[in-house]
C-alpha positions in Angstrom: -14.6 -70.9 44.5 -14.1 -68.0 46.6 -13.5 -64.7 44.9 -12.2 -61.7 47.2 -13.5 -58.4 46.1 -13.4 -54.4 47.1 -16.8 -52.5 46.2 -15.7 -49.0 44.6 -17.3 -46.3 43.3 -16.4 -43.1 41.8 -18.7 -40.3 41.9 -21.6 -42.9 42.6 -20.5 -44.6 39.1 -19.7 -48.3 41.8 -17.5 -51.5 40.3 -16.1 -55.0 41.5 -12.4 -54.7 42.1 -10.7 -57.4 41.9 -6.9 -58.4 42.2 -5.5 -60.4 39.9 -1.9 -60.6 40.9 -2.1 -64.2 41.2 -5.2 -65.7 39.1 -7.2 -64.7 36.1 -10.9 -64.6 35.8 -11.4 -67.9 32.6 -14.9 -66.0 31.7 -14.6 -62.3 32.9 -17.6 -61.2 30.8 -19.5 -63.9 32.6 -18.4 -63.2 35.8 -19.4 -59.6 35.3 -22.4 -60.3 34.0 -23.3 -62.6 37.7 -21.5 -60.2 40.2 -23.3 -57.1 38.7 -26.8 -58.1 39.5 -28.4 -55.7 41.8 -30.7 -57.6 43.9 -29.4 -61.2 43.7 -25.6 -61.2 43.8 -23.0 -57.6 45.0 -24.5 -55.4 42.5 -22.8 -52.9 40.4 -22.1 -51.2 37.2 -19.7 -53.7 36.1 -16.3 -55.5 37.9 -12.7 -54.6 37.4 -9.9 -56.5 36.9 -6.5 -55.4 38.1 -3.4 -56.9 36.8 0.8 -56.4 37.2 2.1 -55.0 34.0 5.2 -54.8 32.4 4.5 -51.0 31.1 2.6 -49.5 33.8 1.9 -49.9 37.8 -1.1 -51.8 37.4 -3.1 -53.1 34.5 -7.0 -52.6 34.6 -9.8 -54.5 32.1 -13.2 -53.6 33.0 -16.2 -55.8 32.2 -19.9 -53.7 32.3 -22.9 -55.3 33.3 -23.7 -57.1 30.5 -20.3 -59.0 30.0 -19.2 -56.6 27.6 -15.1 -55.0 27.8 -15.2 -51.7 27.8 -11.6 -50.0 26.4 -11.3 -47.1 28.9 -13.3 -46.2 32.4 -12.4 -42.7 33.7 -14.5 -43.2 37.4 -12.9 -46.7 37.6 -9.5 -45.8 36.8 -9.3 -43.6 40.0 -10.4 -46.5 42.2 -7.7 -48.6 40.5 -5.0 -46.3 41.9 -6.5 -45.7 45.1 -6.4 -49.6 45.2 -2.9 -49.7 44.5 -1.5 -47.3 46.4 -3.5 -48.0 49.6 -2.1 -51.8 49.3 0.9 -51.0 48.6 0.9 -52.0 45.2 2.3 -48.7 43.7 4.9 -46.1 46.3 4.3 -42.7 44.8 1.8 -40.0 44.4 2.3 -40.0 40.5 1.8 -43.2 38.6 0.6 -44.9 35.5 -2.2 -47.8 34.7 -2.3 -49.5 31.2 -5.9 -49.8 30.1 -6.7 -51.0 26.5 -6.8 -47.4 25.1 -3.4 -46.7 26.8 -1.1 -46.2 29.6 -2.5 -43.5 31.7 -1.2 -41.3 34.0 -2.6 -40.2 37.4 -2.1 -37.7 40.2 -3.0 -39.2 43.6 -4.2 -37.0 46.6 -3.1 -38.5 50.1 -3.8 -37.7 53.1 -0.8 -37.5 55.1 -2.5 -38.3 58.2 -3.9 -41.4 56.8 -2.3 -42.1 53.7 -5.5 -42.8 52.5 -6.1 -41.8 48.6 -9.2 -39.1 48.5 -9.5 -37.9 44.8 -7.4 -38.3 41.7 -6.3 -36.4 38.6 -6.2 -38.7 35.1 -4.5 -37.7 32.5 -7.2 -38.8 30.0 -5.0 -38.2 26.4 -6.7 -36.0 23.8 -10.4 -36.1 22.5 -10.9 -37.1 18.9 -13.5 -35.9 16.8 -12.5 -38.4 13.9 -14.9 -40.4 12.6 -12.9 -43.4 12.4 -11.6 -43.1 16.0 -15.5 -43.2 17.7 -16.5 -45.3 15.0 -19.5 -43.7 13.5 -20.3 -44.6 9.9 -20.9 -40.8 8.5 -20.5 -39.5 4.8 -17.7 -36.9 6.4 -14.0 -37.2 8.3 -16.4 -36.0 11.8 -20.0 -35.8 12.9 -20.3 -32.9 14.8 -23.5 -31.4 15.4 -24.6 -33.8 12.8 -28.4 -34.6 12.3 -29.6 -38.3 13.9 -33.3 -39.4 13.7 -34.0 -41.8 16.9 -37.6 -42.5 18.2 -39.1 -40.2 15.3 -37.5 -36.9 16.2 -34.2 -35.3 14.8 -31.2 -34.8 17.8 -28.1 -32.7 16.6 -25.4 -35.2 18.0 -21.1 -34.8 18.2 -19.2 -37.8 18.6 -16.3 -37.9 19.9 -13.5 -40.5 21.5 -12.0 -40.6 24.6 -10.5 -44.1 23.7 -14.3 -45.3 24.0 -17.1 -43.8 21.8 -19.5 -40.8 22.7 -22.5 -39.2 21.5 -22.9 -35.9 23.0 -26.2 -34.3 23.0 -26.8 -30.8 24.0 -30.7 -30.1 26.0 -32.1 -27.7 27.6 -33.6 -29.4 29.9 -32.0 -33.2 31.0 -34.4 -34.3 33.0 -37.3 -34.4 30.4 -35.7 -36.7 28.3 -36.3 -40.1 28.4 -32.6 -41.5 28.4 -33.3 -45.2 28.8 -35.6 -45.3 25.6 -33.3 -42.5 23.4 -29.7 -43.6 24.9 -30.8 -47.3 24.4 -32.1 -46.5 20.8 -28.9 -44.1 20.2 -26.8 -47.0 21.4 -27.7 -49.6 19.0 -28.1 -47.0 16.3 -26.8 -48.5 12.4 -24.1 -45.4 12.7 -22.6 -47.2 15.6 -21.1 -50.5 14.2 -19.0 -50.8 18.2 -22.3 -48.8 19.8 -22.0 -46.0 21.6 -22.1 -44.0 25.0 -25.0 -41.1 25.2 -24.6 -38.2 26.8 -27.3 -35.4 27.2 -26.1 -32.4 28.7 -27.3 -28.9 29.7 -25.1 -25.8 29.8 -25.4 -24.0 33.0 -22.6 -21.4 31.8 -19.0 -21.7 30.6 -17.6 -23.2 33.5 -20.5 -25.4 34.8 -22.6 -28.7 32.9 -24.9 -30.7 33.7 -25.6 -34.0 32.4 -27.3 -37.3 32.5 -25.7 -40.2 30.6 -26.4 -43.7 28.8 -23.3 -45.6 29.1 -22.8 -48.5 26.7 -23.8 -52.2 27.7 -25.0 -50.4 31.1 -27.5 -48.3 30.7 -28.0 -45.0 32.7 -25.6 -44.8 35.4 -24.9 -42.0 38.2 -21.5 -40.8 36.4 -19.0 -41.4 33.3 -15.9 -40.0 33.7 -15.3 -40.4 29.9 -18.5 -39.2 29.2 -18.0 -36.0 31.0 -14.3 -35.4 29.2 -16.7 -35.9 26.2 -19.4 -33.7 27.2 -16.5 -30.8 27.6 -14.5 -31.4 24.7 -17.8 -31.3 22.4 -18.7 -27.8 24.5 -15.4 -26.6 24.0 -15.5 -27.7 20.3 -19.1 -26.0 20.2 -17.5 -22.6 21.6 -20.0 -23.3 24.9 -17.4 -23.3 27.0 -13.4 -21.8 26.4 -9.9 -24.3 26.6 -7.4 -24.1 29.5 -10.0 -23.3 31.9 -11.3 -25.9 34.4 -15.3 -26.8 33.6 -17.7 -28.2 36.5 -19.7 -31.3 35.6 -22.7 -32.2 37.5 -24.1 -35.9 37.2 -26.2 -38.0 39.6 -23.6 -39.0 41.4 -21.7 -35.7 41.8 -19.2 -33.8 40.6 -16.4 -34.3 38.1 -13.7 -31.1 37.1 -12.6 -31.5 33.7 -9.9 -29.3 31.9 -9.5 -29.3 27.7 -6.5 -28.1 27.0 -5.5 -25.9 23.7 -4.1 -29.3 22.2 -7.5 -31.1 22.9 -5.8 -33.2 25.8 -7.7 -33.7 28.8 -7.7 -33.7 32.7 -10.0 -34.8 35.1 -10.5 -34.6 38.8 -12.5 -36.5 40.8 -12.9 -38.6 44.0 -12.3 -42.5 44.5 -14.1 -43.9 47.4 -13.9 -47.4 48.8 -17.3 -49.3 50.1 -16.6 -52.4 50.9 -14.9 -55.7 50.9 -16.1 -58.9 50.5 -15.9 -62.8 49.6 -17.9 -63.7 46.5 -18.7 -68.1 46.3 -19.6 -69.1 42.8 -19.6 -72.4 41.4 -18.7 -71.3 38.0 -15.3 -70.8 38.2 -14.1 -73.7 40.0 
């Protein structure tokens, strides 16, 4: 079977794209699992799957690495409209894509010269601090700053939701920590019965983070756009940096803008860029 793909990455953070307007993946966590591979098959952080919907624009299910479904993908989500807009899928500048966590909505910026789609704005809904919402099994309603021995030392950790979970971890320095051995261990702690994401981050000043993350069932990746809505809320939350007031978040890959409003909601800004297309043959789905 032939499966026609568009490789896509925002801010380095790369997916499959594929349209399903006319067929439907019968293993999608498999097929993620055998496009993802980096040095024997198209390699990637996971594949997305884009579908019509009765609610929305588009419809998007993403699949990481590891065949898992993640609920909600902030760096893939802008690629999905990009994709949709560029073929023709969705008309306007303004539209909406239903993800499992919700229909989302996104501002598109267009060249008028090319019509092309640059960056976009999400509309990413509010950041929860509930316990119940992440899940994290904790003796109180949150775990905020909250004590969690990994690897034999004690990290202060705030989890938080952005319609996946986080565990935000504020360092002074990100790049002496080991993140594949403590966002691995972190991931797959008891206190996560759905895991978790991992983010370690370093406050440069009120309007400027940096951080490296651990992104559940894909290990360290170049960017999380959910992650950094996390990273902001928690700083916000923290009183590390103020709400209404856009805050710069520096990852691997680049840069993200991220804006937590008085309510909790949250906006981010970033850029959608595609690589490649491609055929994919594979006997397995035939």
């Amino acid at each position: 079977m032939k499966i026609r793909f568009t490789k896509m990455h925002g801010c380095g953070n790369d997916y499959i794209y594929i349209n399903c307007f006319g067929w439907e993946p019968k293993a999608p966590g498999a097929l993620a699992v055998e496009m993802s591979k980096r040095h024997t098959s198209v390699g990637a952080d996971g594949i997305v799957l884009i579908f019509p919907s009765t609610a929305a624009d588009a419809k998007m299910r993403m699949f990481n690495c590891d065949g898992s479904e993640g609920l909600m993908c902030g760096n893939a989500i802008r690629c999905v409209g990009k994709y949709i807009f560029e073929c023709g899928i969705a008309k306007r500048s303004r539209i909406k894509i239903e993800t499992p966590s919700g229909i989302k909505e996104l501002t598109l910026d267009i060249d008028p010269a090319t019509r092309k789609v640059a960056a976009a704005t999400v509309m990413m809904g509010r950041a929860s601090f509930a316990a119940a919402d992440i899940p994290v099994l904790c003796a109180g309603k949150e775990f905020v700053g909250g004590e969690l021995c990994v690897s034999g030392q004690i990290w202060r950790v705030t989890c938080v939701s952005m319609g996946n979970p986080h565990a935000v971890i504020f360092v002074d320095d990100i790049n002496s920590i080991d993140v594949s051995k403590i966002g691995r261990n972190i991931e797959y702690h008891e206190m996560f019965p759905e895991r978790t994401n991992v983010e370690f981050v370093h406050i440069i000043d009120e309007n400027t983070l940096e951080m490296r993350v651990w992104e559940r069932g894909s290990g360290e990746t170049y960017a999380c756009g959910t992650g950094a809505c996390a990273a902001v809320a928690s700083a916000v939350r923290h009183g590390y940096c103020r709400s209404g007031l856009p805050v710069t978040v520096r990852l691997l890959g680049g840069e993200l803008t991220v804006t937590v409003e008085d309510d909790g909601s949250v906006t981010m800004t970033g850029g959608a860029v595609k690589v490649y297309e491609g055929i994919y043959e594979t006997e397995a789905y035939r």
